[in-house]
Backbone of each chain as ProteinMPNN parsed JSONL, in Angstrom:
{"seq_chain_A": "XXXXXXXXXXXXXXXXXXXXXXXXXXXXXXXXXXXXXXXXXXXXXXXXXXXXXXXXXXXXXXXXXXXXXXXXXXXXXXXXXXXXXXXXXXXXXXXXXXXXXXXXXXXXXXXX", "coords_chain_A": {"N_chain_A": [[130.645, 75.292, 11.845], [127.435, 74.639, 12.891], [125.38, 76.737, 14.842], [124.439, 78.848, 17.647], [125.588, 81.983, 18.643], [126.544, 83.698, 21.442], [127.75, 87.084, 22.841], [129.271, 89.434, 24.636], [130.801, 86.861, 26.601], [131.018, 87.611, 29.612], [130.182, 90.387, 31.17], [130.846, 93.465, 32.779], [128.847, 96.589, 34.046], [128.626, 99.754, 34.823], [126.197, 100.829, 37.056], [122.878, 102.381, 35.643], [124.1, 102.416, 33.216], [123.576, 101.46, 29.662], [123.365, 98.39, 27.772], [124.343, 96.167, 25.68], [123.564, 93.027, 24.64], [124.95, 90.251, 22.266], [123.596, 88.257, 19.886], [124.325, 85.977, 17.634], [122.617, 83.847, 15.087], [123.293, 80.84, 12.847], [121.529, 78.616, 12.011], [119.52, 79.332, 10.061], [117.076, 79.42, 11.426], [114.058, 80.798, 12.072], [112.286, 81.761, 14.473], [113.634, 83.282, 17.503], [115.218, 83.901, 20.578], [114.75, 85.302, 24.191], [116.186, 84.966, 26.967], [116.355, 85.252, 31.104], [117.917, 84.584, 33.635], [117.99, 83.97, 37.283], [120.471, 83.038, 40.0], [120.043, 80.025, 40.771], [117.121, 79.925, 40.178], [114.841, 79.223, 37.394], [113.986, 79.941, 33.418], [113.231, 83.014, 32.496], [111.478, 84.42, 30.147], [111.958, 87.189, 28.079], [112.358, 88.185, 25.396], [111.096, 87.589, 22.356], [110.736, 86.397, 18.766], [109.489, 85.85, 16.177], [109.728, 86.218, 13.341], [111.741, 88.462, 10.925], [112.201, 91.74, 11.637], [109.845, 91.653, 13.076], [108.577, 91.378, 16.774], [108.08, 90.268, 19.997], [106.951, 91.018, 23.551], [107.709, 88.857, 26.441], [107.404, 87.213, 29.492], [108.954, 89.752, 30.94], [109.271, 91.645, 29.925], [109.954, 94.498, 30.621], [112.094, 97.143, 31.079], [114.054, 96.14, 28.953], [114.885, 96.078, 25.689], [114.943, 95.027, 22.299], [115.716, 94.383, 18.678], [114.869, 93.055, 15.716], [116.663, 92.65, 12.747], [118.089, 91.864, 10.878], [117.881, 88.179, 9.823], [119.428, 86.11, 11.054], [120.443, 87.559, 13.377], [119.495, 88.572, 16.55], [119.998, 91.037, 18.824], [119.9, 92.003, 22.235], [118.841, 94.789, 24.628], [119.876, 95.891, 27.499], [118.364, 97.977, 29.02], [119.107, 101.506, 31.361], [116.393, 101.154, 32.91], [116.081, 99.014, 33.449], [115.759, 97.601, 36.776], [117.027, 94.873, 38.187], [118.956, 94.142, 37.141], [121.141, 92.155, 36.928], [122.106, 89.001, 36.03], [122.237, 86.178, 34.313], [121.772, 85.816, 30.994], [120.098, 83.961, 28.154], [120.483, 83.272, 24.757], [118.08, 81.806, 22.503], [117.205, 79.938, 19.778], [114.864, 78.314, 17.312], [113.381, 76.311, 14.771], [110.59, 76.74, 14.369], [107.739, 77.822, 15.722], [106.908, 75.751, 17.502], [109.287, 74.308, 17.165], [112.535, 72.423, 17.958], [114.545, 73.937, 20.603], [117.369, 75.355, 20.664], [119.721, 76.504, 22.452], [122.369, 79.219, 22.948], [125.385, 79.69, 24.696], [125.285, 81.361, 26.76], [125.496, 84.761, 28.531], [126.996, 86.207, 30.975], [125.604, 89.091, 32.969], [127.115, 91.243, 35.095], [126.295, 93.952, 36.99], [127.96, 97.048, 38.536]], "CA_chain_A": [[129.63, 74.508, 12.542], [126.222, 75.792, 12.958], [124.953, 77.044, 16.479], [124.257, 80.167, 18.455], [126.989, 82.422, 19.428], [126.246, 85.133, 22.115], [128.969, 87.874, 23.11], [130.461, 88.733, 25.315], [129.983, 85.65, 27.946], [130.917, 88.064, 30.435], [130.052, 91.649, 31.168], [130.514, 94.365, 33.944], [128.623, 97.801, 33.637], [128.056, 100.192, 35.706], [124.38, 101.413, 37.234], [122.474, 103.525, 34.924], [124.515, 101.936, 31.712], [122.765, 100.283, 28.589], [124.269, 97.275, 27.367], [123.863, 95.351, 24.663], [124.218, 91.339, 24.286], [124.368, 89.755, 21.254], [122.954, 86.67, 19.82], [123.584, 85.262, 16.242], [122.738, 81.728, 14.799], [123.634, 80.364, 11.639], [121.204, 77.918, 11.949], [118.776, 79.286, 9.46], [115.713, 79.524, 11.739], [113.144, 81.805, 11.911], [112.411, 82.362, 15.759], [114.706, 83.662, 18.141], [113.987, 84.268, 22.099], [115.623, 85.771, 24.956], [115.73, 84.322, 28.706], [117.156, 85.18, 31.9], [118.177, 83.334, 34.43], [118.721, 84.384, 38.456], [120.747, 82.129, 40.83], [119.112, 78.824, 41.483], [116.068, 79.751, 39.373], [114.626, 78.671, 36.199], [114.239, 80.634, 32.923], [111.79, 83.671, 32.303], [111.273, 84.847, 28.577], [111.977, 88.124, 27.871], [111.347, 88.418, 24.171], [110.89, 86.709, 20.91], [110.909, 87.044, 17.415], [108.85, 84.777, 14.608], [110.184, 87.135, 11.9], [112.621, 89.548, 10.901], [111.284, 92.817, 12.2], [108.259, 91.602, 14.384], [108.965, 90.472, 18.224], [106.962, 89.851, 21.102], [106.922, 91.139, 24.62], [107.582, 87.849, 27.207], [106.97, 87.403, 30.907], [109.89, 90.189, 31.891], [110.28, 92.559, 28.985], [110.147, 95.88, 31.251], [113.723, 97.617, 31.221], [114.873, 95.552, 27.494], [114.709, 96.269, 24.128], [115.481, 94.191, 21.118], [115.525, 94.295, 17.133], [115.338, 91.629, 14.524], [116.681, 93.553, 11.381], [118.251, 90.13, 10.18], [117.077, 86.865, 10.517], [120.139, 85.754, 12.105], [120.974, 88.713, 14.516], [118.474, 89.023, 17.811], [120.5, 91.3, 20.076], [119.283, 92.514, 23.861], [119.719, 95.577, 25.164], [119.146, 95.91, 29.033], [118.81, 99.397, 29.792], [118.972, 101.809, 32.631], [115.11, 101.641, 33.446], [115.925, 97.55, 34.399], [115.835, 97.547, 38.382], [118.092, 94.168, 38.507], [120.009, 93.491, 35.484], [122.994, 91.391, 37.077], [121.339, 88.163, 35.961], [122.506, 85.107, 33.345], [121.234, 85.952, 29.889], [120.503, 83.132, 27.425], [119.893, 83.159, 23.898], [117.979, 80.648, 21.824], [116.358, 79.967, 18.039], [114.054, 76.875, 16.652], [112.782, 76.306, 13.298], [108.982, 77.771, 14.379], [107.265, 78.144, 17.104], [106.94, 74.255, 18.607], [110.503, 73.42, 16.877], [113.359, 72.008, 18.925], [114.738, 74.533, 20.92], [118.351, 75.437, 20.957], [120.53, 77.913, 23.157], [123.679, 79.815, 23.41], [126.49, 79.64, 25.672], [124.981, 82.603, 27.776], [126.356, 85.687, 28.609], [126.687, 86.743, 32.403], [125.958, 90.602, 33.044], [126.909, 92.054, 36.443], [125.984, 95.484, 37.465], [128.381, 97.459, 39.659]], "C_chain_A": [[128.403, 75.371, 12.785], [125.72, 75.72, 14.152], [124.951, 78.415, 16.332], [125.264, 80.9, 19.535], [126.242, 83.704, 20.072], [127.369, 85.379, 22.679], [128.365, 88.956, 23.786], [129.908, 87.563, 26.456], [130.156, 86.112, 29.352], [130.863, 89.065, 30.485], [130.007, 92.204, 32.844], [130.3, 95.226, 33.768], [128.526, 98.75, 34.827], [126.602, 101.074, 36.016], [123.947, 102.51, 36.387], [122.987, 103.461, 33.478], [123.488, 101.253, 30.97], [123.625, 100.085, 28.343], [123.602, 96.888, 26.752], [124.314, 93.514, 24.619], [123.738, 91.31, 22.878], [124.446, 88.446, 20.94], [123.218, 86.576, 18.132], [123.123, 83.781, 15.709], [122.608, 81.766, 13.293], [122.731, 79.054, 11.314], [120.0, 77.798, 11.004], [117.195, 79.39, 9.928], [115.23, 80.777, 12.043], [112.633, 82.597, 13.465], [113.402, 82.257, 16.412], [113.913, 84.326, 19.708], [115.322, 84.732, 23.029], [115.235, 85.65, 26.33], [116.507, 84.737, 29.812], [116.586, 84.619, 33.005], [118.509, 83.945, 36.098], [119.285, 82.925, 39.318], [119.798, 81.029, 41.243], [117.644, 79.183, 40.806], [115.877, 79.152, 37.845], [114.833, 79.95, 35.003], [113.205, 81.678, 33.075], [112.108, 84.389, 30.855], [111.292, 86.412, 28.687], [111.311, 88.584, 26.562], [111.847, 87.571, 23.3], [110.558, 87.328, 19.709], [110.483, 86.045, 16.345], [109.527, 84.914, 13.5], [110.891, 87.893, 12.039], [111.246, 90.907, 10.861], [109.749, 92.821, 12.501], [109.131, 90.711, 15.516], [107.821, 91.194, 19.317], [107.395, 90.186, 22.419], [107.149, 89.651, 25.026], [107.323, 88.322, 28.577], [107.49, 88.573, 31.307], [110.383, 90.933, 30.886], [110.581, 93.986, 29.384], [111.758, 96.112, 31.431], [114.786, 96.84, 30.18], [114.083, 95.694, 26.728], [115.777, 95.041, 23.46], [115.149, 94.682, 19.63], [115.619, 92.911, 16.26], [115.663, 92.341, 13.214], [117.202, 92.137, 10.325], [118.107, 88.817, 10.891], [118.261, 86.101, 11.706], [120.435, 86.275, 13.411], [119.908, 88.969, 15.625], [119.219, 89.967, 18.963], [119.496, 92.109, 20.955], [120.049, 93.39, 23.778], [119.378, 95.63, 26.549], [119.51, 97.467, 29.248], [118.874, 99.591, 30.954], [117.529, 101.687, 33.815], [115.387, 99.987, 34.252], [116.307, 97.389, 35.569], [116.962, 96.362, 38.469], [118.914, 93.293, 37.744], [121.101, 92.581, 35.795], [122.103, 89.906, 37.111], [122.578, 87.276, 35.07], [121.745, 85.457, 31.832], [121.491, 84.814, 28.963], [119.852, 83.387, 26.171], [119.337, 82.106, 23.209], [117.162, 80.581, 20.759], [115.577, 78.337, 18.218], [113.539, 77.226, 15.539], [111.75, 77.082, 13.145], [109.022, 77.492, 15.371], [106.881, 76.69, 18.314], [108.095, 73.559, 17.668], [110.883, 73.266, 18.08], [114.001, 73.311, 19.467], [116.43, 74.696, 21.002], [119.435, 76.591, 21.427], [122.159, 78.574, 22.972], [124.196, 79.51, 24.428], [126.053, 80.528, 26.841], [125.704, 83.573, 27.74], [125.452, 86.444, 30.396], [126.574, 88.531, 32.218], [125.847, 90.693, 34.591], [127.199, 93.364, 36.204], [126.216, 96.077, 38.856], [127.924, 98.508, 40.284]], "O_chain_A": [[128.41, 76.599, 12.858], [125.575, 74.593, 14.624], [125.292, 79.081, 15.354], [125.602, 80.609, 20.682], [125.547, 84.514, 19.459], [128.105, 84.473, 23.069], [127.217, 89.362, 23.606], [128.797, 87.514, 26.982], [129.699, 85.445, 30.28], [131.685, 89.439, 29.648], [129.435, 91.684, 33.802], [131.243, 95.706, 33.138], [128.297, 98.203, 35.906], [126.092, 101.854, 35.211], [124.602, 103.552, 36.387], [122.531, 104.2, 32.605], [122.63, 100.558, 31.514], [124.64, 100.781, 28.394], [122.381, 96.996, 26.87], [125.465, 93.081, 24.569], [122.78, 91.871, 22.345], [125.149, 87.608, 21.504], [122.375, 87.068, 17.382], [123.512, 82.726, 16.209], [121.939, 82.578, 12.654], [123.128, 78.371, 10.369], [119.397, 76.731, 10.893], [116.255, 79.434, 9.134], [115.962, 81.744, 12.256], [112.612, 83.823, 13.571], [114.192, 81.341, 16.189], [112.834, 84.864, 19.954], [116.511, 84.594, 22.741], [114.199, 86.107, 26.815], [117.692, 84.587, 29.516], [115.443, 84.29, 33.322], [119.595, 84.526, 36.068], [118.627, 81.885, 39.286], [118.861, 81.226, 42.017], [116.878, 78.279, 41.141], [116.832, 78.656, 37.246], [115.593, 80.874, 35.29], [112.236, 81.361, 33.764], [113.219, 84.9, 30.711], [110.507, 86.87, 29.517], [110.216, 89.136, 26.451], [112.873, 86.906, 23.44], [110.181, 88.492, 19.569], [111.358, 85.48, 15.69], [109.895, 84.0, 12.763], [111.021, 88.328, 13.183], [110.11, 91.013, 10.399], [108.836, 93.616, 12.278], [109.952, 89.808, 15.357], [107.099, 92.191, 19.347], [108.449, 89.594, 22.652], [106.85, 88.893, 24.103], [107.077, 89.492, 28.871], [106.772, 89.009, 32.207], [111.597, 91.054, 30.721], [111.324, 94.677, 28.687], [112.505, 95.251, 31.898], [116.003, 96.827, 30.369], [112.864, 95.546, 26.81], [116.794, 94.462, 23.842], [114.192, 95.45, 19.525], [116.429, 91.985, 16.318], [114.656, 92.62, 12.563], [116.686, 91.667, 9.311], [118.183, 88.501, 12.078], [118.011, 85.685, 12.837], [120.646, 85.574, 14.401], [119.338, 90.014, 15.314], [118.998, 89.596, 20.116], [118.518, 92.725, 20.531], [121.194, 93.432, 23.327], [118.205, 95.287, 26.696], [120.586, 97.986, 29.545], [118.802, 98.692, 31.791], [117.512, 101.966, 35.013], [114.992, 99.764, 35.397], [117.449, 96.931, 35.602], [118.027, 96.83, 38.871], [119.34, 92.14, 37.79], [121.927, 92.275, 34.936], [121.453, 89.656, 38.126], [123.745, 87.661, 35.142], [120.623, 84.979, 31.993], [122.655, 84.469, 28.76], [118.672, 83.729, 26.253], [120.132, 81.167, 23.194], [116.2, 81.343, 20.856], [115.774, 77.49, 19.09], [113.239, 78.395, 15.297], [111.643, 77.924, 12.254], [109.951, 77.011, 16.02], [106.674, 76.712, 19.527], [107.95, 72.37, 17.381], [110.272, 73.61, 19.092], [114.036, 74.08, 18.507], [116.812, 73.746, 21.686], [119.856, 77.453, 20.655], [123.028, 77.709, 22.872], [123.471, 78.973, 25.265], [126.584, 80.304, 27.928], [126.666, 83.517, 26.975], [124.352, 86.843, 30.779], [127.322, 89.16, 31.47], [124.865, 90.359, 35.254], [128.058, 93.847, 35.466], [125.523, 95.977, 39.869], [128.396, 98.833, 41.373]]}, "seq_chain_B": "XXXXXXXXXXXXXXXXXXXXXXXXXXXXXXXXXXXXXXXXXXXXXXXXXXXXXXXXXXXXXXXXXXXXXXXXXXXXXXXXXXXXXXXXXXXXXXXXXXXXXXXXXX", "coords_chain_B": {"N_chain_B": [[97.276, 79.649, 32.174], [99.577, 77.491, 30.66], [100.882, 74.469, 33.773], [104.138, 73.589, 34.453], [105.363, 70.947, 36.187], [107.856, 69.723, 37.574], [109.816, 66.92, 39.54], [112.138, 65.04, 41.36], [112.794, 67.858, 43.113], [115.521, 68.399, 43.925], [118.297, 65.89, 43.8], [120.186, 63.427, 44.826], [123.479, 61.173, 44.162], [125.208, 57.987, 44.494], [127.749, 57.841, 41.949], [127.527, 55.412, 38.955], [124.399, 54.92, 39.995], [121.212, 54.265, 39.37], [118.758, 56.617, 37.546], [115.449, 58.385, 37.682], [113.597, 61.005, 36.727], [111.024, 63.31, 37.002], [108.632, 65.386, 34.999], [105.484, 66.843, 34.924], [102.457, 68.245, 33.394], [99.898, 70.361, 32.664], [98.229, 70.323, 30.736], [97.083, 69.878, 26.94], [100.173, 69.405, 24.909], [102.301, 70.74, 22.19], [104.91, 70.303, 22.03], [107.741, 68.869, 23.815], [110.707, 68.662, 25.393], [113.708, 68.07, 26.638], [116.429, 68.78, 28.356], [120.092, 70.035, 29.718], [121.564, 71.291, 31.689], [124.667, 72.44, 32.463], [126.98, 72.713, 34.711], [128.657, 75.18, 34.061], [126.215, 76.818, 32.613], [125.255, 76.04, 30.262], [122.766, 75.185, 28.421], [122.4, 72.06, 27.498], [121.053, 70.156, 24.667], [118.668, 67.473, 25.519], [116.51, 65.498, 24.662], [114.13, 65.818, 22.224], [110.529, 65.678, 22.569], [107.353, 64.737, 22.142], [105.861, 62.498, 22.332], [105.729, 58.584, 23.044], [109.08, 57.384, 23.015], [112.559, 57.854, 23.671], [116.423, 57.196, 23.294], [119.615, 57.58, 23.804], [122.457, 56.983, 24.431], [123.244, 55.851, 27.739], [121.219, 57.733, 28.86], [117.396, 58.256, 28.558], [113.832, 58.815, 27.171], [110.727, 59.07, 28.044], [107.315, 60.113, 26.939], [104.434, 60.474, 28.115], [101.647, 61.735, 26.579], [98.886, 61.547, 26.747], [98.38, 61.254, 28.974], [99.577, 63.075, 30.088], [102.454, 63.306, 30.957], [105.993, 63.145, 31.316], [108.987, 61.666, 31.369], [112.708, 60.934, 32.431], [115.126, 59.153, 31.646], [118.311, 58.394, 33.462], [120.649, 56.102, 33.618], [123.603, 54.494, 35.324], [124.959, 56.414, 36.415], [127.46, 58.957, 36.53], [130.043, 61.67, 37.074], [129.792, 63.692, 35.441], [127.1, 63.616, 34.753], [125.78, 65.388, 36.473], [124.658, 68.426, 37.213], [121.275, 70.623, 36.099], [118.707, 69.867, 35.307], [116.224, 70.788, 33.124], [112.372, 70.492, 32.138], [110.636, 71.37, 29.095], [107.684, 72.189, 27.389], [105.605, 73.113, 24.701], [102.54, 74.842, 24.348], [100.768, 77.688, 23.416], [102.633, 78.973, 24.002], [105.985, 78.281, 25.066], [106.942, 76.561, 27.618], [108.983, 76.745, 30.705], [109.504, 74.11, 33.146], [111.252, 73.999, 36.916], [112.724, 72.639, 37.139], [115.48, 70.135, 38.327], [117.631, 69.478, 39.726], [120.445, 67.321, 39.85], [122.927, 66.119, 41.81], [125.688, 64.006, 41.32], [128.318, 61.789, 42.923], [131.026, 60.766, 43.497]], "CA_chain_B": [[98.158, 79.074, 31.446], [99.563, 75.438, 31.38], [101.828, 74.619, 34.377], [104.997, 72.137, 34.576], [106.14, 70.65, 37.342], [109.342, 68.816, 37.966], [110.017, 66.045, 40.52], [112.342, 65.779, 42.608], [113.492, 69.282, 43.387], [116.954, 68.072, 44.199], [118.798, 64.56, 43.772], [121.891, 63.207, 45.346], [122.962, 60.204, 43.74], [126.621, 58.194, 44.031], [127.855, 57.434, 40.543], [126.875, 53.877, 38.747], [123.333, 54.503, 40.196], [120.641, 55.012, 37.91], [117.666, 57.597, 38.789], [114.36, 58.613, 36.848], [113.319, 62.392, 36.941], [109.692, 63.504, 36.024], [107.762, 65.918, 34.446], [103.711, 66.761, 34.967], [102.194, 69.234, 32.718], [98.367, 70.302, 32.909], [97.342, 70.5, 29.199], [97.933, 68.613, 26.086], [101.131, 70.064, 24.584], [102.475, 70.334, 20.88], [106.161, 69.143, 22.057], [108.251, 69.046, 24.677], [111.973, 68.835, 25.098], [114.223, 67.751, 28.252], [117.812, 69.851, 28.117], [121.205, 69.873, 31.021], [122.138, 72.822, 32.434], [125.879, 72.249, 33.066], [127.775, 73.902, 35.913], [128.948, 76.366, 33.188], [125.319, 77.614, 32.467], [125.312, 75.737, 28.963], [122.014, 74.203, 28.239], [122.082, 71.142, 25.921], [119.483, 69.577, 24.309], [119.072, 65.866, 24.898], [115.6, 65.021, 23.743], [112.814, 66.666, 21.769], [110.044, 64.404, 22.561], [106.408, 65.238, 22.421], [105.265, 61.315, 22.55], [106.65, 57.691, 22.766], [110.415, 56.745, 23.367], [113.842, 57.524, 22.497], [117.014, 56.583, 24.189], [120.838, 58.11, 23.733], [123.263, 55.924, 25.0], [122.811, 56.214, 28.786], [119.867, 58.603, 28.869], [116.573, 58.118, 27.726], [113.13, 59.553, 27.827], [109.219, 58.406, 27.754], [106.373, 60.782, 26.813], [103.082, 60.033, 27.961], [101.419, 62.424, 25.895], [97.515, 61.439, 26.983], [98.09, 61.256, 30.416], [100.472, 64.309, 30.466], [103.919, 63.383, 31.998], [107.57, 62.583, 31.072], [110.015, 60.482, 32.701], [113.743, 61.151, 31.954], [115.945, 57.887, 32.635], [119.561, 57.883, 33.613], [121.262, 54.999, 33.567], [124.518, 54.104, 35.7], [125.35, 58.047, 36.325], [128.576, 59.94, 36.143], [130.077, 62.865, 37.719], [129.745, 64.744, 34.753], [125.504, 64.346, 34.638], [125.634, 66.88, 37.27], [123.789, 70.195, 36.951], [120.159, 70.716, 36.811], [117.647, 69.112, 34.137], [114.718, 71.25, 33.103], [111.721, 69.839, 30.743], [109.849, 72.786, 28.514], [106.511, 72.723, 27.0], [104.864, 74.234, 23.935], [101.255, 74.817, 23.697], [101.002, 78.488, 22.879], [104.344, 79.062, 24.306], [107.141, 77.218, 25.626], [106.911, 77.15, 29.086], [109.61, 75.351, 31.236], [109.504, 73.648, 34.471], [111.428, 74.607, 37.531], [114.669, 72.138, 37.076], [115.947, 69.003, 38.701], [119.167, 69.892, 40.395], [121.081, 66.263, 40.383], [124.564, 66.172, 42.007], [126.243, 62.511, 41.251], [128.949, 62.188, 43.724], [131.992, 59.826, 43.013]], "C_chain_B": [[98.907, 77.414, 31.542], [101.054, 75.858, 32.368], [102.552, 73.347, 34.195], [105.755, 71.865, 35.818], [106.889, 69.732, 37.511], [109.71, 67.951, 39.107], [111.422, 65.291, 40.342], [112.951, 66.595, 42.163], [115.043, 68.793, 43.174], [117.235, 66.34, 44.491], [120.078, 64.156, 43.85], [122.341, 61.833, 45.2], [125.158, 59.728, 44.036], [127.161, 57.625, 42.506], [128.024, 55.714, 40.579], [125.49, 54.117, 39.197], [122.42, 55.274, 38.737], [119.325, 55.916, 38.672], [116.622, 57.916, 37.647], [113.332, 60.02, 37.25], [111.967, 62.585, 36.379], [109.196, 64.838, 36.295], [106.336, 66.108, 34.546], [103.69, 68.019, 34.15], [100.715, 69.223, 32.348], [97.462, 70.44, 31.729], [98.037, 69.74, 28.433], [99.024, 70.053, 25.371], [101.759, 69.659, 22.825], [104.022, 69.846, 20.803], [106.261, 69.483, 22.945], [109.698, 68.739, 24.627], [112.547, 68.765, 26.878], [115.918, 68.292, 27.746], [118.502, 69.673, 29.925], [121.795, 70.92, 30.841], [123.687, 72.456, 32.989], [126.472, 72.764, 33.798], [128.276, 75.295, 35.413], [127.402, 77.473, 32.51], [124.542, 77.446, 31.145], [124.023, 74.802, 29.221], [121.777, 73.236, 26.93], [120.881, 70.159, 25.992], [119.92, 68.519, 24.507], [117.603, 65.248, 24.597], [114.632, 65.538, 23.537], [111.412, 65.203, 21.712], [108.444, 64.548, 22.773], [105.687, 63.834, 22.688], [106.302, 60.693, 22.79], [107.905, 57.995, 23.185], [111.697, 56.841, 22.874], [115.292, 57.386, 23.581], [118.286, 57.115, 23.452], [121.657, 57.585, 24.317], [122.724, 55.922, 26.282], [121.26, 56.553, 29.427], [118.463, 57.946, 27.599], [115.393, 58.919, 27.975], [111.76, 58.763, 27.8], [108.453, 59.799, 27.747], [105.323, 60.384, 26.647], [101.837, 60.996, 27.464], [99.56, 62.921, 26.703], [97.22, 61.526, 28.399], [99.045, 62.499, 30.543], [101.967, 64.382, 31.435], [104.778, 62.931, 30.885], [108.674, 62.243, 32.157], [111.367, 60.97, 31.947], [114.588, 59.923, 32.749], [117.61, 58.395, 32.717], [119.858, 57.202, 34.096], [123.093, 54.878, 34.435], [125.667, 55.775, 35.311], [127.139, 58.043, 36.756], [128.63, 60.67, 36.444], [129.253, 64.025, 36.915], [127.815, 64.686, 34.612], [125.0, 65.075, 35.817], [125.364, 68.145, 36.499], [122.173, 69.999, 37.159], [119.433, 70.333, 34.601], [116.23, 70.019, 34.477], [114.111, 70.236, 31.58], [110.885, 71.371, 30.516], [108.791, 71.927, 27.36], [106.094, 73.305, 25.505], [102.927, 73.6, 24.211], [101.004, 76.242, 22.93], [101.963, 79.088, 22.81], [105.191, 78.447, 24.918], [107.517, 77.87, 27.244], [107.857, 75.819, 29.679], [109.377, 75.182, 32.719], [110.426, 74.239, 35.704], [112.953, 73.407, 37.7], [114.658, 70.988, 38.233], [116.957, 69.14, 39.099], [119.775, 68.433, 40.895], [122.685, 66.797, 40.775], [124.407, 64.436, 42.428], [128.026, 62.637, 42.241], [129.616, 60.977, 43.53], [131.909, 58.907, 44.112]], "O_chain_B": [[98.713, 76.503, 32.346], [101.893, 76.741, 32.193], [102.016, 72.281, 33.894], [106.643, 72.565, 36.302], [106.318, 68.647, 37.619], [110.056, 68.763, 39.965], [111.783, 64.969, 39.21], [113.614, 66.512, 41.129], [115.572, 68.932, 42.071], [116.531, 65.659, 45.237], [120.969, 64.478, 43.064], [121.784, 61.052, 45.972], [126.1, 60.51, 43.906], [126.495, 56.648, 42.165], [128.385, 54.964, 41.486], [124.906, 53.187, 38.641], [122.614, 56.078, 37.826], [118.996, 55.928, 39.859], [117.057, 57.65, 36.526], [112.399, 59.911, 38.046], [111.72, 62.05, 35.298], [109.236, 65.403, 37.388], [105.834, 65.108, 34.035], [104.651, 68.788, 34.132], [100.249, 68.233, 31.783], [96.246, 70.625, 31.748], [99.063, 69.107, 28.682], [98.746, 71.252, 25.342], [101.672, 68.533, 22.337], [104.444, 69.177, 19.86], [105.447, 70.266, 23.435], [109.988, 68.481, 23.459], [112.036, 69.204, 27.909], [116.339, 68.004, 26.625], [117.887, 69.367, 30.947], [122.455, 71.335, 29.889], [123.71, 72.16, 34.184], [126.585, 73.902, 33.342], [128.321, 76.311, 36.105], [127.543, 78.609, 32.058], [123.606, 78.155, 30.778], [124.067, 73.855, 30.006], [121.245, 73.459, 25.843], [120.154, 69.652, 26.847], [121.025, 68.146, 24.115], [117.774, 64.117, 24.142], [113.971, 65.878, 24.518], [111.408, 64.165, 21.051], [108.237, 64.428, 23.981], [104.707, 64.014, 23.411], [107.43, 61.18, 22.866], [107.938, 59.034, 23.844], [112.09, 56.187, 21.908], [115.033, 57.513, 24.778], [118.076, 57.132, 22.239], [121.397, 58.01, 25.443], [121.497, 55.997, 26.209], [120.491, 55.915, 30.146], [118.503, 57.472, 26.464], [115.524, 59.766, 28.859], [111.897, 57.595, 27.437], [108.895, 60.66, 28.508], [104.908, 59.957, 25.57], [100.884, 60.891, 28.236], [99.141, 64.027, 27.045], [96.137, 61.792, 28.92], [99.055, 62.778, 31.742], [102.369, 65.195, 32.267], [104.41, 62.464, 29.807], [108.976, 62.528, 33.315], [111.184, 61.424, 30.818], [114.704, 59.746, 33.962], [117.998, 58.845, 31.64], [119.551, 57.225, 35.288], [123.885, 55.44, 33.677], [126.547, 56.075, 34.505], [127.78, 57.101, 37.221], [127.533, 61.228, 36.488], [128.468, 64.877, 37.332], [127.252, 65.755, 34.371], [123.802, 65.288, 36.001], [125.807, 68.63, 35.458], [121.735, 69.377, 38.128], [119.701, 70.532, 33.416], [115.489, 70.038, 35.459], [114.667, 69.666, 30.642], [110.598, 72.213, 31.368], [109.261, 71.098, 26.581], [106.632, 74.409, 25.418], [102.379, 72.498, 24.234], [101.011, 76.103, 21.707], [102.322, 79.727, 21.821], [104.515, 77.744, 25.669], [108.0, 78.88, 27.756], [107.761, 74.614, 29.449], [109.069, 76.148, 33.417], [110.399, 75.453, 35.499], [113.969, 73.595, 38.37], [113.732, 71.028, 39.044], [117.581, 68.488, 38.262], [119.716, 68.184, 42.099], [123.383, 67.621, 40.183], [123.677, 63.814, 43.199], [128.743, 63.624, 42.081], [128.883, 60.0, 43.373], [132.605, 57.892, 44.123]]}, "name": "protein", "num_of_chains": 2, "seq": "XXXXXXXXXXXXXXXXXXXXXXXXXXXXXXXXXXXXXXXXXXXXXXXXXXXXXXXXXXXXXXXXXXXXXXXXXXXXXXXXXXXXXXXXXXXXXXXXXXXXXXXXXXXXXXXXXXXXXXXXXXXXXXXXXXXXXXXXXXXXXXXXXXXXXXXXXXXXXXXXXXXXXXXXXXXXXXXXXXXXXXXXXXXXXXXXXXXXXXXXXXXXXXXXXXXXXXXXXX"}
């Protein structure tokens, strides 16, 4: 079936760890984005990706890195420099840049 | 940048009623899209809709494109359309609203 699988859907690290999420989709599209989520809030964009190897800063990219090396693969890393990493992480792709939007399952990270 | 704003904040509804959620957004936009946040954190798509009318059993939506709003209908609700309904945006980027938090209550 074709969709967006992100792993693991749950994570615990401890302070001062980098972590990695990952995101693939089989869905053949070309952008790929990365959102998190705090309790009772909405989303905020972290980063994006038009193309394999070009991506875009979003509202909240201080303390994450990303790569696009294949078109399918977008993974996050949240390093140590990110002040409050224990958030909701969601991944999501669309065809271009005003396609339909479609997400992953999420992946929780708490930070002990 | 363009803003979206969501009405009502929060909606408490008992199931069988029907309820109509909206959308404002301060520029013209190249789509938009209304998605359900499920208690699990899973957001699914239920309509990509940058104009005009489309309808999914239950659910439906309206996009007034020229005047800048969207309406989201549900129809004779269900426990399960609990969670929180955001609508998102493109003009240069996809910007979403701040969510609809219904709880349908048996």
């Amino acid at each position: 079936d074709g969709g967006i699988t992100q792993s693991p859907k749950y994570l615990f690290r401890k302070e001062g760890q980098n972590v990695t999420l990952s995101c693939e989709q089989n869905l053949n599209h070309d952008a790929m984005y990365w959102y998190r989520q705090d309790p009772g809030q909405g989303l905020r964009l972290i980063y994006y990706s038009q193309i394999v190897n070009d991506f875009q800063k979003g509202d909240i990219a201080e303390g994450y890195s990303v790569s696009r090396e294949k078109k399918e693969s977008f993974p996050l890393t949240v390093t140590s420099a990110q002040k409050n990493p224990t958030a909701f992480y969601l991944c999501a792709s669309s065809s271009g840049r005003a396609g339909e939007l479609f997400f992953g399952e999420g992946s929780r990270l708490t930070v002990l | 940048g363009i803003q979206v704003e969501q009405s009502p904040p929060d909606l408490i509804l008992q199931e069988g009623a029907n309820s109509t959620l909206r959308c404002n957004f301060s520029d013209s936009v190249n789509n938009l899209q209304w998605f359900h946040q499920n208690p699990w954190g899973q957001l699914i798509n239920l309509f990509y809709i940058p104009s005009g009318t489309k309808q999914n059993g239950r659910l439906s939506a309206t996009t007034v494109a020229t005047e800048r709003y969207s309406l989201l209908y549900i129809s004779s609700s269900q426990t399960t359309d609990s969670g929180v309904y955001f609508c998102a945006v493109t003009r240069e980027k996809l910007v979403f609203g701040k969510g609809t938090k219904l709880t349908v209550n048996p």
